[in-house]
LUMTORKOL-365358 format. One record per residue (C-alpha): residue number from 1; residue in one letter; x, y, z. Coordinates in steps of 0.25 Angstrom, whole numbers, always signed. Example, Ala and Ser with C-alpha at 12.3 -4.5 7.8 and 13.67 -1.06 7.14 Angstrom:
2
seq, type, east, north, up
1, A, +49, -18, +31 .
2, S, +55, -4, +29 .
This chain:
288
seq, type, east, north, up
1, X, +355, +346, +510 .
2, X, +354, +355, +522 .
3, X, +367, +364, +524 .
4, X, +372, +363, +538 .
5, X, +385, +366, +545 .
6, X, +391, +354, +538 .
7, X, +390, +358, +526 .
8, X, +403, +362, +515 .
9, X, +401, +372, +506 .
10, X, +406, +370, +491 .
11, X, +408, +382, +482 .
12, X, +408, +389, +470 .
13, X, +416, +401, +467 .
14, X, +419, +411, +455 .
15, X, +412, +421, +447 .
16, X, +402, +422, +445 .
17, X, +393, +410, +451 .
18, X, +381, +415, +453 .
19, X, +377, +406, +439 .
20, X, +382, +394, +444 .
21, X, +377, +381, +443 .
22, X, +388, +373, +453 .
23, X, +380, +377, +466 .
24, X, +367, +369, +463 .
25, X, +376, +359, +457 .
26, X, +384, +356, +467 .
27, X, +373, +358, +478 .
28, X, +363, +350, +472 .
29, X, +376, +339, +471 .
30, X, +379, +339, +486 .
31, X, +365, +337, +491 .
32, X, +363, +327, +480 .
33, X, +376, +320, +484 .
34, X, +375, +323, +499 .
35, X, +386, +332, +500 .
36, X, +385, +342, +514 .
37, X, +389, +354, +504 .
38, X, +386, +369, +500 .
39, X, +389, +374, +486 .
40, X, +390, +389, +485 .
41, X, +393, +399, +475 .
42, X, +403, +411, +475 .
43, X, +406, +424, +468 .
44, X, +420, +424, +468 .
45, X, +431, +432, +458 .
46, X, +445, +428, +453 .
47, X, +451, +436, +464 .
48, X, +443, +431, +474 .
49, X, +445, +417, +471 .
50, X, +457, +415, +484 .
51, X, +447, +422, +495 .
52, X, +437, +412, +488 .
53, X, +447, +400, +491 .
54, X, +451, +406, +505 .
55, X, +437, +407, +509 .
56, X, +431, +393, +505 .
57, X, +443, +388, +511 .
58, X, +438, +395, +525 .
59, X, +424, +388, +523 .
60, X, +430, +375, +522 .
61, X, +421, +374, +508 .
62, X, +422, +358, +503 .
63, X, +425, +364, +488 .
64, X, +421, +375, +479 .
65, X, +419, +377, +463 .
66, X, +428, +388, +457 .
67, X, +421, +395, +444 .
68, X, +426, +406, +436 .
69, X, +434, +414, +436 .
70, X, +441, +407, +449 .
71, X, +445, +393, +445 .
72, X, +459, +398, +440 .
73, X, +464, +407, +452 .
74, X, +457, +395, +462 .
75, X, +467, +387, +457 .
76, X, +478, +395, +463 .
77, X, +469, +395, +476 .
78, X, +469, +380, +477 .
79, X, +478, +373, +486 .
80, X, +480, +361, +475 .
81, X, +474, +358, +463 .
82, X, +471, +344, +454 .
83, X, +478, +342, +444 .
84, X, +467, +345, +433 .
85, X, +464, +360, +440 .
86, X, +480, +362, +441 .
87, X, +481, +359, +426 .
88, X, +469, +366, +424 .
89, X, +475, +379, +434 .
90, X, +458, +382, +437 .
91, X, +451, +376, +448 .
92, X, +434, +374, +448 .
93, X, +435, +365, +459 .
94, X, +440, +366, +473 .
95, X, +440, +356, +484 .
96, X, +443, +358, +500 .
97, X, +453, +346, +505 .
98, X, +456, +348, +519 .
99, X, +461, +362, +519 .
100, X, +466, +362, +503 .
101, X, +458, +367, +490 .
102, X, +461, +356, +479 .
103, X, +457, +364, +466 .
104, X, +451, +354, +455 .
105, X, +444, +359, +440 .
106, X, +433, +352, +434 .
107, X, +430, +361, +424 .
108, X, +438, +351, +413 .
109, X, +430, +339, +418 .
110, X, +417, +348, +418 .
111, X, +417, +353, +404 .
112, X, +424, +338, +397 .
113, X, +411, +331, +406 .
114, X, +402, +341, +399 .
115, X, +408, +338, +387 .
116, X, +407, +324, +385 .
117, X, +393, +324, +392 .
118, X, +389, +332, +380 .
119, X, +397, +324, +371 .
120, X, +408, +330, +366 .
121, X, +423, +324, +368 .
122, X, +436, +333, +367 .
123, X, +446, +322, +364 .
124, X, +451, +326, +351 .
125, X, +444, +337, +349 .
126, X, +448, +353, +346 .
127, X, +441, +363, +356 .
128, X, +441, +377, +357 .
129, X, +438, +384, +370 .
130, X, +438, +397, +376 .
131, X, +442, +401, +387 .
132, X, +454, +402, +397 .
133, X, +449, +400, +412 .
134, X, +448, +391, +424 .
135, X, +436, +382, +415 .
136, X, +441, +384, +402 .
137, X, +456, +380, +405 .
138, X, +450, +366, +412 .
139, X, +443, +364, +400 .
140, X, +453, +365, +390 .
141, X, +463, +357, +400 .
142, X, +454, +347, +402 .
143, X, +449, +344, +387 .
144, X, +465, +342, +383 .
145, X, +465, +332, +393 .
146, X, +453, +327, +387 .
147, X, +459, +326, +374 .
148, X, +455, +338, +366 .
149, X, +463, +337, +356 .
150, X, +464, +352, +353 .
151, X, +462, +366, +360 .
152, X, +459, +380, +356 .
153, X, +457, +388, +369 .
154, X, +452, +402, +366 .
155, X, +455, +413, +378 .
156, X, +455, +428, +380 .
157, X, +467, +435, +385 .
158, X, +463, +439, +398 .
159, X, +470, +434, +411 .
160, X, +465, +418, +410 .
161, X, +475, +419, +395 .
162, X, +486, +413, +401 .
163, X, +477, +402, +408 .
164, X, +474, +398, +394 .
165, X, +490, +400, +389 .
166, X, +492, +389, +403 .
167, X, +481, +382, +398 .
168, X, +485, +377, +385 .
169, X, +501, +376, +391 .
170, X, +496, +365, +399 .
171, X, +487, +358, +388 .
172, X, +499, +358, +381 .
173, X, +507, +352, +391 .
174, X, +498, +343, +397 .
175, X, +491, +340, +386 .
176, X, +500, +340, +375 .
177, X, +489, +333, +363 .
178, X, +478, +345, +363 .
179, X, +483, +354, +353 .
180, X, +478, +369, +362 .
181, X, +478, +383, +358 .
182, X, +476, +395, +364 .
183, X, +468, +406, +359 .
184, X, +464, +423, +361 .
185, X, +448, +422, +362 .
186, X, +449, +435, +355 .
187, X, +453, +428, +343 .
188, X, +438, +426, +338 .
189, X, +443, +420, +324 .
190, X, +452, +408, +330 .
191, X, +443, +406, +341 .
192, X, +432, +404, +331 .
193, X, +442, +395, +321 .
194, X, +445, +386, +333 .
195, X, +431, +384, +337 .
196, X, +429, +381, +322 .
197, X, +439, +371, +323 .
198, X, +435, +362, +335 .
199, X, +426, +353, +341 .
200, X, +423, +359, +354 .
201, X, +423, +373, +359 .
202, X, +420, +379, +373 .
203, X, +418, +391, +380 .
204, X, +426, +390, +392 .
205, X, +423, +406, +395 .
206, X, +412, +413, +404 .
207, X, +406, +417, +391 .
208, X, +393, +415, +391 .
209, X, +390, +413, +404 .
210, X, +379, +422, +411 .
211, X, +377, +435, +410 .
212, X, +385, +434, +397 .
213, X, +377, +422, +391 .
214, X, +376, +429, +379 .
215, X, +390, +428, +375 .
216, X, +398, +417, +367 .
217, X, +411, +416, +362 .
218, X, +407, +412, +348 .
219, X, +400, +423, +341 .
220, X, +400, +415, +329 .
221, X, +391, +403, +327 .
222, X, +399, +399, +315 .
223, X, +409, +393, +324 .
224, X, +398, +382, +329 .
225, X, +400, +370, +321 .
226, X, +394, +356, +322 .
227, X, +405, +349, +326 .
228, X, +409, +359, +338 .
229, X, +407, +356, +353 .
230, X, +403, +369, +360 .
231, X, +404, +368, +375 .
232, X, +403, +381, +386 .
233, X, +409, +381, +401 .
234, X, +396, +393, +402 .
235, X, +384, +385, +409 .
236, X, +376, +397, +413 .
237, X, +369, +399, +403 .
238, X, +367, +384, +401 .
239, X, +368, +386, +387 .
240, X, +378, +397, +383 .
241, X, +376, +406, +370 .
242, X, +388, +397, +366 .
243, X, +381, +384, +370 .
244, X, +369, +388, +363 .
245, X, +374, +394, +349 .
246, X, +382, +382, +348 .
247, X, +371, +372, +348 .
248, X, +363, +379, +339 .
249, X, +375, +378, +330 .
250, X, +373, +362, +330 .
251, X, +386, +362, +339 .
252, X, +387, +353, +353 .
253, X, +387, +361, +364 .
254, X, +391, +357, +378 .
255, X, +384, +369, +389 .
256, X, +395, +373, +401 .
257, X, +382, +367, +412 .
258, X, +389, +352, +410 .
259, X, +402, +358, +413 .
260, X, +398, +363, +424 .
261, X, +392, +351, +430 .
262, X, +401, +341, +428 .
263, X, +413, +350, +434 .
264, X, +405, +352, +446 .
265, X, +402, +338, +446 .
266, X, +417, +335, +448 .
267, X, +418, +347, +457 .
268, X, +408, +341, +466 .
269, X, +415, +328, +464 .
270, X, +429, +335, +471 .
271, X, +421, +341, +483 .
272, X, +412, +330, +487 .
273, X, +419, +316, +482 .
274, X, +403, +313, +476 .
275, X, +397, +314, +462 .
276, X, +389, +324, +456 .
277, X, +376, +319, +452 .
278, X, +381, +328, +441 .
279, X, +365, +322, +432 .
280, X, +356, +326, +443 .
281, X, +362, +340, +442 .
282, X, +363, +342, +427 .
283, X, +348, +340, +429 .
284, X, +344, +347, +440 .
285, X, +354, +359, +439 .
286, X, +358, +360, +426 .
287, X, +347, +354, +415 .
288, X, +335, +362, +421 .
């Protein structure tokens, strides 16, 4: 489709996004579905993230993406907020109604869809993941809604620390049958005891994303059993050192690419009302 002077501009903002898979995603969704619309990316920090918000508002954008390390202080920037990205307290997904932004997150429907697309179920199941930002935090919400059974959430103490301390006070009160711990990352020899101890583990960091696509988590391999689930929020590379390492140790793996489109496949969903054809752009985005 031809831009003109009708057409509405959709974004994404965070850093960094020059790796990012959602414009061709999204751009290829709208002239697919015949959607007059725009996708962009943009470089923006944590403490530009309000300029950000002030200046799409201006534009009269039809919606935008939020990536890290935005999606917690673009809540605060919302002028309301489902009750899924309230919970969660990070937004991924922003929609222009009227004059309001209305803050959604998909990151939990993203990353359970990838899941089960790759067969593994959390109902009943123990998971140890790491990490304590805007994606991690969906996850971790949305598996206890899910029914995981368990939680071991691993977190450095940095400034997202008390994000994880909210996190698990909400589990806790919201979801009071999955048993949840919280965790220093810095404690290698519990992190690797829990990892031992569960079904599913999952990288819900940066680490392992390029430039640093050399780094993992787990520096042991020992840890990889046969009966672990391993799954990444990282999809550039497509295949993380984690991702990789893991299937060679007979483990399944679920890659971060999956989450990544079925979260924009909902996000595309909240700005246009139409569906994704979410199989023609595995293929032609993301399989090639």
């Amino acid at each position: 489709m031809e831009i003109s002077g009708h057409t509405r501009l959709l974004a994404l903002i965070g850093s960094p996004v020059g790796h990012s898979g959602s414009p061709a995603m999204q751009n290829y969704s709208c002239q697919k579905m015949g959607v007059d619309g725009a996708y962009l990316a943009f470089d923006v920090k944590e403490e530009e993230t309000r300029a950000a918000f002030e200046a799409l508002r201006l534009l009269n954008v039809m919606g935008f993406n939020v990536t890290m390390p935005c999606k917690t202080a673009a809540a605060v920037c919302c002028d309301e907020l489902s009750k899924a990205a309230e919970l969660i307290g990070a937004v991924n997904t922003v929609v222009k109604d009227k004059t309001r932004f209305v803050g959604y997150n998909t990151d939990g429907y993203g990353w359970v869809r990838n899941c089960r697309e790759n067969g593994v179920e959390m109902k009943g199941k123990k998971m140890t993941i790491a990490g304590s930002g805007g994606a991690a935090t969906a996850i971790e919400i949305t598996a206890a809604l899910e029914g995981m059974q368990e939680m071991s959430i691993f977190a450095i103490r940095d400034d997202f620390w008390e994000n994880a301390v909210k996190t698990v006070e909400k589990i806790h009160r919201n979801v009071p049958g999955c048993k949840v711990e919280l965790y220093d990352l810095a404690d290698k020899e519990r992190f690797y005891h829990e990892i031992r101890e569960s079904d599913i583990f999952t990288n819900g960091t940066r680490v392992g994303m390029k430039p640093g696509d050399g780094e993992t988590l787990i520096e042991d391999r020992s840890i990889f059993h046969k009966g672990l689930a391993v799954t990444d929020v990282v999809y550039n590379p497509r295949e993380t050192r984690l991702i990789v390492e893991a299937k060679e140790a007979g483990c399944r793996t679920v890659p971060g690419i999956g989450m990544l489109l079925w979260q924009g496949a909902e996000a595309f969903k909240l700005f246009t009302g139409k569906e994704m054809p979410a199989g023609e752009v595995m293929e032609r985005y993301f399989r090639e």
